[in-house]
MARVEXTI-694666 format. One record per residue (C-alpha): residue in three letters; x, y, z. Coordinates in pm, whole numbers, padded with zeros to 5 digits, always signed. Layout:
% MARVEXTI-694666
alaXYZ
...
This chain:
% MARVEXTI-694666
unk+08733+20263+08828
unk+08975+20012+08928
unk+08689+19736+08975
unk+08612+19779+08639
unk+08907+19767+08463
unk+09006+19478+08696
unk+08725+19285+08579
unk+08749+19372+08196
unk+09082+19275+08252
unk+09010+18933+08382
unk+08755+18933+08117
unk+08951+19025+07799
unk+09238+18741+07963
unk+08985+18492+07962
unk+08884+18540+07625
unk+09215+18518+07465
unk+09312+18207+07709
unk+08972+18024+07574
unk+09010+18111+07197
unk+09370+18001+07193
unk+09336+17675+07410
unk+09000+17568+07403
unk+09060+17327+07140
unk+09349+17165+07298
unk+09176+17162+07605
unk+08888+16962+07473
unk+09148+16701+07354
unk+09310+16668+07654
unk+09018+16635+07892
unk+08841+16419+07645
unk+09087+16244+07482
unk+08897+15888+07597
unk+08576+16012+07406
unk+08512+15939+07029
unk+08628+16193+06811
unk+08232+16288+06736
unk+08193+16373+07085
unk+08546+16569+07085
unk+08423+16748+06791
unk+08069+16821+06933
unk+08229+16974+07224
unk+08421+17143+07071
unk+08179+17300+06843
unk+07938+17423+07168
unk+08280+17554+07315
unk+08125+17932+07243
unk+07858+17815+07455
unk+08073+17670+07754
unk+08269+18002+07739
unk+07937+18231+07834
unk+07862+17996+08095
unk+08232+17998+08249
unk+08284+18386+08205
unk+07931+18436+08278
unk+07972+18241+08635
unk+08334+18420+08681
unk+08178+18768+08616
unk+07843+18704+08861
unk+08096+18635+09120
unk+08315+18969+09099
unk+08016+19157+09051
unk+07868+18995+09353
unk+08230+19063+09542
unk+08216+19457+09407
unk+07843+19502+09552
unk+07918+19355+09864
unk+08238+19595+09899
unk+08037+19908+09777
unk+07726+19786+10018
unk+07973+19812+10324
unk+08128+20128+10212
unk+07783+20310+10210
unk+07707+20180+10523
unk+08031+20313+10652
unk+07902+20657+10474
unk+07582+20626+10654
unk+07733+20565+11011
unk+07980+20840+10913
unk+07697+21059+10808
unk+07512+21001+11104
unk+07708+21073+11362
unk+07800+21413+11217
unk+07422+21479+11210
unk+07410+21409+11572
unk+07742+21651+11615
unk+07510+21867+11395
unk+07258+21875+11621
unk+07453+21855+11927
unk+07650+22171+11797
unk+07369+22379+11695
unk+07171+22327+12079
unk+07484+22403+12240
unk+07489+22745+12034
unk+07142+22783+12087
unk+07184+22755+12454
unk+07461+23006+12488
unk+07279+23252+12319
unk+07041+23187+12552
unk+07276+23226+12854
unk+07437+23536+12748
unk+07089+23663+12666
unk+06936+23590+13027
unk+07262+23659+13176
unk+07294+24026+13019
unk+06949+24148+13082
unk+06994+23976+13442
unk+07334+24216+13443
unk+07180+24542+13293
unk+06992+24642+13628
unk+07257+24603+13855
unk+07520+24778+13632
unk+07260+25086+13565
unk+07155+25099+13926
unk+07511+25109+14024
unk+07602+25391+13776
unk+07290+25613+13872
unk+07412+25570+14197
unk+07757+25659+14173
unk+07642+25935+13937
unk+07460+26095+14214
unk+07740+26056+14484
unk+07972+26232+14241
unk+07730+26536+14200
unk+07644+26570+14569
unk+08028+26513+14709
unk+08215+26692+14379
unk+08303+26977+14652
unk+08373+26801+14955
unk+08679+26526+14764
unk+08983+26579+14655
unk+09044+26590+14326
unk+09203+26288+14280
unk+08931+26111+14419
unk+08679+26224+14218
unk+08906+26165+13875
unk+08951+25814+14061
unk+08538+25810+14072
unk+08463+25928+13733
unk+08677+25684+13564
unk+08507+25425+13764
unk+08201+25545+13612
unk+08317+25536+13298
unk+08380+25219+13345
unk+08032+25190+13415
unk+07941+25322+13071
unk+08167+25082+12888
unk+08006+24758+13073
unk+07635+24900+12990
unk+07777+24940+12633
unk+07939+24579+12635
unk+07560+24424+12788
unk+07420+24616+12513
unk+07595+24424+12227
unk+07598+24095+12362
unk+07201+24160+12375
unk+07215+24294+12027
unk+07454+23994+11939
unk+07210+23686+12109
unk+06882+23854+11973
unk+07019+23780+11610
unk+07006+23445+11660
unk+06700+23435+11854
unk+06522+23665+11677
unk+06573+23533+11255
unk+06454+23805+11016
unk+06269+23730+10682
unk+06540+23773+10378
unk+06377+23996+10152
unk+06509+24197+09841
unk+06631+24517+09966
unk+06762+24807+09840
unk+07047+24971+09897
unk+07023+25319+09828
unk+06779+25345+10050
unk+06999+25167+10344
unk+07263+25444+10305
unk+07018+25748+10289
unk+06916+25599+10655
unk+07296+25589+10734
unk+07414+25889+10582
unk+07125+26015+10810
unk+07245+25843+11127
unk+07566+26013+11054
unk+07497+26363+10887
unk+07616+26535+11238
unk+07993+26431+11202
unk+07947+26468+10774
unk+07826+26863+10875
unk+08136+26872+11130
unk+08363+26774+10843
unk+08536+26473+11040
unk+08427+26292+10741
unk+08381+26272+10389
unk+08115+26000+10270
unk+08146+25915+09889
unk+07850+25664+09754
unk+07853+25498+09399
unk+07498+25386+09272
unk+07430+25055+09443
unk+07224+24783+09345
unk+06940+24560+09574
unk+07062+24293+09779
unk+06906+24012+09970
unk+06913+24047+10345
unk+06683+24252+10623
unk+06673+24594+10580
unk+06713+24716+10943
unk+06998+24442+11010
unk+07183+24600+10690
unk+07152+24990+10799
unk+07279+24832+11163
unk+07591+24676+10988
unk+07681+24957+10760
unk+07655+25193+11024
unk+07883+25001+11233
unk+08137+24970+10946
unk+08133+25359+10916
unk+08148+25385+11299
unk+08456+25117+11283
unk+08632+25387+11037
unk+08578+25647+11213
unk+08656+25516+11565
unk+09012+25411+11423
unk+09071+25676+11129
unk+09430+25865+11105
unk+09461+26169+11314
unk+09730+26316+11052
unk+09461+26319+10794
unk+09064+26373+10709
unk+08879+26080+10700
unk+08804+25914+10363
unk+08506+25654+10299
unk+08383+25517+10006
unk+08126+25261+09923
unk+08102+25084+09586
unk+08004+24752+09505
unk+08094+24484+09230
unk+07866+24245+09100
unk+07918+23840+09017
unk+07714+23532+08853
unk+07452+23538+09181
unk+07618+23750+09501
unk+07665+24149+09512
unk+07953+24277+09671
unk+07968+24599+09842
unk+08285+24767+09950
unk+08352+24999+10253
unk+08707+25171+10201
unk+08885+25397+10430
unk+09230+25550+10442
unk+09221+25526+10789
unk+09524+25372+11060
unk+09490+25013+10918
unk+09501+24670+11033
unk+09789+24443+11130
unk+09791+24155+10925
unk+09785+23876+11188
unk+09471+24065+11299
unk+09268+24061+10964
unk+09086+23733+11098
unk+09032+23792+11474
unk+08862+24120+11426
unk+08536+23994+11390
unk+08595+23758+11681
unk+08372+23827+11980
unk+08530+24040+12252
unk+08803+24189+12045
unk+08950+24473+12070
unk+09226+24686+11910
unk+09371+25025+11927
unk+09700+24988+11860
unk+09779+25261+12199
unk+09720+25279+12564
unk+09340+25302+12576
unk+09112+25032+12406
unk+08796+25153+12295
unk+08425+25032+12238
unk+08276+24712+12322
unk+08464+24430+12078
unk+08092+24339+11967
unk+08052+24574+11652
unk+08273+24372+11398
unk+08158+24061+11581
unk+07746+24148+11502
unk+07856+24249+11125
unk+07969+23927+11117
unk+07622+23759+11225
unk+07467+23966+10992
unk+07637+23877+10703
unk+07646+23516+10775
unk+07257+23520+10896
unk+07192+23637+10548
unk+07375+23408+10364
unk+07698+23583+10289
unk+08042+23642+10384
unk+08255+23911+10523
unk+08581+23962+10526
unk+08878+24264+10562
unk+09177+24366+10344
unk+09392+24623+10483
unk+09725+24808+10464
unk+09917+24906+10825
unk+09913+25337+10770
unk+09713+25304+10465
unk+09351+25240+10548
unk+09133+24943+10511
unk+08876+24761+10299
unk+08584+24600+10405
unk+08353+24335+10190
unk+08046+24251+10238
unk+07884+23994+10009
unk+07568+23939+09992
unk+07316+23744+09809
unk+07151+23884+09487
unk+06807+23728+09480
C-alpha cells in the first residue's frame, strides 16, 4: 500500500511539474534553436512526458519487484524451516509414543508378577504378621494396583496415536445408551442421577467417544460432593459446522489456576490427603477430542460443580 501510493505520488508530482514547466523548460534548454524547432518540441512535449514517466515508473516498479522477490524468499526460508521443525516435532512425538508404548508393556509383567506374588505372601503369612505389617503390605499392594492402572493408561494414551481411527458420522444417542450401560450399577445404587437431552450425530469414532464420555462421568463421580447426591447432565448446543456437547455436574469443583493443567498428562488432584486414579483419564479425553478434530475444554465453580465441553465436528 505504501509502494503504491508512493509511486502515484511521484507520478501525479511529475505531472503537474511537466504541465506547468515544460514550456519554459523547452526555452531554456533550447534557447540556441530556431523558434520552429522550439515550437516543434514543444508540441511532442506530451510525447517526451510518457517516455520520461514511463522510464521513471519501469524503474520503481522494477525496485518494488525486486523488494517483494526478496521478501518471499525470506517467506520461503521462513516457511521452510518451520516445515523441518514440523517434521522434526511430529517424529519426536511419534517416537515417545513409541517409548512409553514399549516401555509400558515392557513394565506390565514385572509389576503384575510382583503383585501376584505379594498377593500370595499376604494370604499364606496373614496369620503369622503382625498387624501392622500386613496393613504395611497391603498398602504396598495397593500400590501395586495403582502402577498397573497408571501402565494401563499410558498404553491406552500411546495406542491413540498409533492406532488412528476412521472419523465417521456417529450418533450420539447411541454412545450414551452404551454409557448409561457401563454405568447402570452406581445409577441402580442411587450415587447418581444421569439426566440426557436428545443429542444430535457427531463426527468422531464411536468406541473412542463412549471411552471419553465414560471417563467424563467417571471424572464426576470420582470427585463429586459428599454433602450432596450427585447431579449430571448432558446437553449439547449446536453452531455454523461443530456440535457441542456439555457434561455438567454439581460436584466439588475446580480451582481456577487448575482449569488448564487438568488435562495435562500425569495430573492429579484431590484437593485432600489421598490422590486418586491414574492422571491419564482427562489427559486421553483430551487426545480424543483433538484426534477428532475438536476441542475440549472445562468451566468450573470451587463448591459448585463443573462443566465440561466437548466440541466436536458436525460432518
Amino acid at each position: 500500500m505504501m509502494a503504491s501510493f508512493k509511486i502515484t505520488l511521484i507520478y501525479v508530482l511529475a505531472g503537474i511539474i511537466w504541465i506547468v514547466w515544460s514550456n519554459e523548460f523547452a526555452e531554456y534548454f533550447f534557447a540556441n534553436y530556431s523558434k520552429d524547432s522550439i515550437d516543434f518540441i514543444k508540441s511532442i512535449d506530451g510525447v517526451v512526458f510518457v517516455l520520461i514517466t514511463g522510464a521513471l515508473l519501469y524503474f520503481l516498479i522494477q525496485r518494488q519487484y525486486k523488494y517483494l522477490g526478496d521478501k518471499v524468499q525470506e517467506l520461503e526460508k521462513v516457511n521452510q524451516t518451520l516445515e523441518e521443525e514440523r517434521v522434526q516435532s511430529d517424529n519426536a512425538k511419534k517416537q515417545l509414543d513409541q517409548f512409553i508404548l514399549v516401555a509400558s508393556f515392557d513394565l506390565a509383567d514385572p509389576v503384575r508378577q510382583s503383585h501376584g506374588f505379594l498377593e500370595l505372601f499376604i494370604r499364606k503369612n496373614k496369620d503369622k504378621l503382625p498387624q501392622n505389617s500386613i496393613d504395611f503390605l497391603q498398602l504396598t499392594l495397593d500400590n501395586f494396583l495403582k502402577i498397573k492402572a497408571v501402565l494401563s493408561d499410558l498404553v491406552t494414551f500411546s495406542q491413540l496415536s498409533e492406532n488412528p481411527h476412521k472419523q465417521e458420522l456417529v450418533n450420539m444417542e447411541e454412545v450414551f445408551e452404551k454409557v448409561v450401560h457401563l454405568n447402570s450399577k452406581k445409577i441402580k445404587e442411587g450415587s447418581l442421577e444421569l439426566k440426557i437431552e436428545p443429542l444430535l450425530e457427531v463426527m468422531g469414532d464411536f468406541k473412542q467417544l463412549i471411552q471419553l464420555f465414560d471417563q467424563l462421568i467417571a471424572n464426576a463421580i470420582k470427585f463429586k460432593d459428599a454433602t450432596r447426591p450427585l447431579n449430571i447432565e448432558i446437553s449439547s448446543t449446536v453452531s455454523d459446522e461443530f456440535c457441542t456437547l456439555e457434561v455438567k455436574d454439581n460436584g466439588r469443583g475446580i480451582p481456577p489456576e487448575n482449569l488448564e493443567s487438568v488435562f495435562y498428562i500425569l495430573k492429579r488432584y484431590d484437593y485432600g490427603f489421598v490422590k486418586r486414579g491414574s492422571g491419564m483419564g482427562l489427559a486421553i479425553c483430551k487426545k480424543i477430542v483433538e484426534g477428532s478434530g475438536g476441542k475440549i475444554w472445562v468451566e468450573s465453580t470451587l463448591g459448585s460443580g463443573s462443566v465440561f465441553y466437548v466440541q466436536l465436528k458436525k460432518k
